[in-house]
C-alpha positions in Angstrom: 19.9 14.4 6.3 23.4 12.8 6.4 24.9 11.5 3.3 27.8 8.6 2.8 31.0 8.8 1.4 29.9 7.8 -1.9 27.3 10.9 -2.3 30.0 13.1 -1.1 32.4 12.4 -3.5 29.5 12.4 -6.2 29.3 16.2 -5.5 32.9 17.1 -6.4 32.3 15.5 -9.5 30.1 18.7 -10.9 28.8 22.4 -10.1 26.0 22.2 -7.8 24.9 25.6 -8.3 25.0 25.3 -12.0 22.3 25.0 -14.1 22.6 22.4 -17.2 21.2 22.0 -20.5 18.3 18.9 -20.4 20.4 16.4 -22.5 23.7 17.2 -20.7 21.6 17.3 -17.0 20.8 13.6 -18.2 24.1 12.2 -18.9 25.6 14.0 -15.9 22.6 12.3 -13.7 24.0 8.9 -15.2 27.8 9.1 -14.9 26.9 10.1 -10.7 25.1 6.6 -10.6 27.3 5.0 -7.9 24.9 2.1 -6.4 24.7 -1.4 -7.8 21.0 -1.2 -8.3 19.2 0.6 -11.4 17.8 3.5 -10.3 14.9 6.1 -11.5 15.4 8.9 -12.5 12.9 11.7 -10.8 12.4 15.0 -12.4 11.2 17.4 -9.5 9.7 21.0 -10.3 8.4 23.3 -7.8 5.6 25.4 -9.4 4.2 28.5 -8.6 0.5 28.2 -7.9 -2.2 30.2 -6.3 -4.3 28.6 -3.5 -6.9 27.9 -6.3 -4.8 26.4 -9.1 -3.6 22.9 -9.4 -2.2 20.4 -11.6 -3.1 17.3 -12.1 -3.2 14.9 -15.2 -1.6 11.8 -17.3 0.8 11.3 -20.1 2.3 8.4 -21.5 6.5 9.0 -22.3 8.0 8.6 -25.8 10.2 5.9 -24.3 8.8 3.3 -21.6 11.2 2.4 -18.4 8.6 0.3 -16.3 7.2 -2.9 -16.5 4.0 -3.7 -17.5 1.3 -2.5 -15.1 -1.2 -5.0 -14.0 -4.6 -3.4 -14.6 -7.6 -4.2 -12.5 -11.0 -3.6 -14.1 -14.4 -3.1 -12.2 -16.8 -3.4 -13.9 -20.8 -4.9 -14.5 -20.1 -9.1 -15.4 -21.5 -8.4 -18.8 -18.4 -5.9 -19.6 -15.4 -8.5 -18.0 -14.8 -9.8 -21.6 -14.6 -6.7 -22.4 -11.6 -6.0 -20.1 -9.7 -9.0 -20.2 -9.7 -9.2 -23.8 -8.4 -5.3 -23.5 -5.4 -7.1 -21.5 -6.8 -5.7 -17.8 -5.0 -8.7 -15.3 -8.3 -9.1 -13.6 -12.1 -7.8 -14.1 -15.1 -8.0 -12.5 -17.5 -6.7 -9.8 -18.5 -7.8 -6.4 -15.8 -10.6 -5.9 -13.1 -7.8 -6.5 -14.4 -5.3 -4.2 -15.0 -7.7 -1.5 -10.8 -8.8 -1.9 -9.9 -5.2 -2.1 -12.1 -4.7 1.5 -9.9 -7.1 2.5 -6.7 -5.3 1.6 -5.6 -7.7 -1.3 -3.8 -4.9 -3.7 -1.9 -7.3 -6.0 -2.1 -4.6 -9.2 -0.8 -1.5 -10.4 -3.9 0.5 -11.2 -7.1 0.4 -11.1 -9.9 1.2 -13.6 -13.6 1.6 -13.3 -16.7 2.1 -15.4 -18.8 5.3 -13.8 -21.8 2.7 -12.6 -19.4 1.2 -10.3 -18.2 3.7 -8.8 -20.8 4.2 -5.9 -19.5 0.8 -4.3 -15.7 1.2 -5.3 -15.8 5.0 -3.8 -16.3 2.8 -0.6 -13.1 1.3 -0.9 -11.1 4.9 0.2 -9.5 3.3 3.1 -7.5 1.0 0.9 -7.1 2.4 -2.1 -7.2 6.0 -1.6 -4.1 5.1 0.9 -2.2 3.2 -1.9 -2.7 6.0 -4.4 -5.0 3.2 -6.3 -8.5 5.1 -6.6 -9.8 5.7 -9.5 -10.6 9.3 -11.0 -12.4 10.8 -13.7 -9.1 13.3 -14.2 -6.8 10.9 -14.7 -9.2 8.8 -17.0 -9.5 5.5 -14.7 -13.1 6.5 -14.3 -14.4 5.9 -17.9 -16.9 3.4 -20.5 -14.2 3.0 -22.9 -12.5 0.3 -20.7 -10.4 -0.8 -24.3 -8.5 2.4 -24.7 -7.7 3.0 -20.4 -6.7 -0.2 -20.6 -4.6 -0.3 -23.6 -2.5 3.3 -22.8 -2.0 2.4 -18.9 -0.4 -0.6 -20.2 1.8 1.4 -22.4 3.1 3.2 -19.2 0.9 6.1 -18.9 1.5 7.8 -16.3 -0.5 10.3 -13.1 1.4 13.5 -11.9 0.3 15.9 -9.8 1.6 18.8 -7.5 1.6 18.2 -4.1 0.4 20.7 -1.2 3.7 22.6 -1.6 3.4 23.1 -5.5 6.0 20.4 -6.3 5.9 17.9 -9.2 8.0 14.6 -8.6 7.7 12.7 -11.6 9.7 9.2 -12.9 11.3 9.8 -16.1 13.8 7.1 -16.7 16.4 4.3 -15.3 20.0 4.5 -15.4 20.0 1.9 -17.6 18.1 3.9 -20.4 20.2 5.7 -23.2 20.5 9.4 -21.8 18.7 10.6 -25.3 15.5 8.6 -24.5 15.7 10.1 -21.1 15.8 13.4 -22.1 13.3 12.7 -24.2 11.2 12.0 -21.6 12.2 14.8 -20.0 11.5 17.5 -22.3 8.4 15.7 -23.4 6.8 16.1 -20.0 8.1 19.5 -19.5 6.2 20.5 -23.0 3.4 18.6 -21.3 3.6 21.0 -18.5 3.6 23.8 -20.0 0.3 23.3 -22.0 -1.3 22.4 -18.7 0.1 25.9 -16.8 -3.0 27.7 -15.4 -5.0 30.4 -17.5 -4.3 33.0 -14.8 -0.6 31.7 -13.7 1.6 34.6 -13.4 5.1 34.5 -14.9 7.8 32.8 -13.3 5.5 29.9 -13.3 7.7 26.9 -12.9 10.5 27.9 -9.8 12.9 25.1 -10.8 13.5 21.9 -12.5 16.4 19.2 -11.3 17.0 15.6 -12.2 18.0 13.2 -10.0 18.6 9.6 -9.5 17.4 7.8 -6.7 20.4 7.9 -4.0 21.8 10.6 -6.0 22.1 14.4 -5.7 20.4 16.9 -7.7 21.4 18.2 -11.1 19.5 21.9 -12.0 18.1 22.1 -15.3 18.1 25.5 -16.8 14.6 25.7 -17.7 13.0 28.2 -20.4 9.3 29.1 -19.6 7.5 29.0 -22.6 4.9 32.3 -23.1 
């Protein structure tokens, strides 16, 4: 891939082969910021995982960077209260499966309660596509609709390895102090680390860099944890 001017010129501005302490990766990541526009910052770290290991969960970051996610509930009519009152944006059953059929996608996330899921599962085409599903691992599939609805509000947030054994995860804006960034940063490595495979080997995590959005990469000089 070809990069402008300005991404050139971002590269002479540090060592690319150098790895950097988290706090110093995060201020370097923000002084490289050259586009009008407030970008996210992406953590990426390739993993080292065996053909049977994944993972796959949610947190929710000391400091929030996002808006407010729009949370859509289905659930059984008697449990819509429920939901709203929770502060889900919309609720309900049939009327909401028959919009999603017909592609309407207008939220952030979706929730369900488990006796629902045999007519949302049918809903793959859309949702599944948009990342929107719900799941039992990431707690969208659940009875206590109050406390889903209240942290995915608060920003928390899916990650998951892909195919490769990569993690791309949003930690920040450019606009956020760089502490509260490395914050969120080292929280989510710690989170990692607690969710490392039984059986991974060492040299479980490859690499860690930081990023902005139109920006290059900054290493992070990572310290597995036994």
């Amino acid at each position: 891939m070809k990069h402008g001017k300005k991404y050139q010129d971002s590269l002479k501005k540090y060592d690319v082969s150098k790895k950097y302490e988290v706090a110093e990766a995060c201020k370097l990541v923000k002084d490289l910021h050259y586009v009008k526009f407030d970008e996210t910052i992406e953590l990426s770290i390739s993993l080292r995982l065996a053909k049977n290991q994944t993972v796959r969960d949610t947190l929710v970051f000391p400091h929030q960077f996002a808006g407010e996610k729009k949370v859509l509930v289905f659930c059984k009519d008697e449990r819509v209260k429920e939901a709203l009152d929770a502060g889900a944006a919309y609720a309900g059953s049939t009327e909401y499966i028959e919009k999603v059929k017909g592609g309407w996608t207008e939220f952030d996330v979706a929730v369900a309660t488990p006796d629902m899921m045999k007519d949302v599962g049918r809903l793959g085409m859309v949702l599944g596509r948009k990342g929107l599903m719900p799941n039992p691992k990431t707690g969208t599939v659940t009875n206590d609709i109050a406390n889903a609805v209240s942290e995915l509000k608060k920003g928390r947030t899916e990650y998951r390895a892909d195919k490769g054994g990569v993690v791309h995860i949003a930690v920040g804006k450019v606009s956020m102090d760089e502490k509260n960034t490395a914050e969120n940063v080292n929280a989510f490595l710690a989170e990692l680390n607690r969710k490392k495979p039984s059986d991974a080997k060492a040299g479980f995590v490859r690499s860690v860099s930081l990023s902005s959005s139109m920006g290059p990469g900054v290493w992070i000089d990572y310290k597995e944890e036994a």
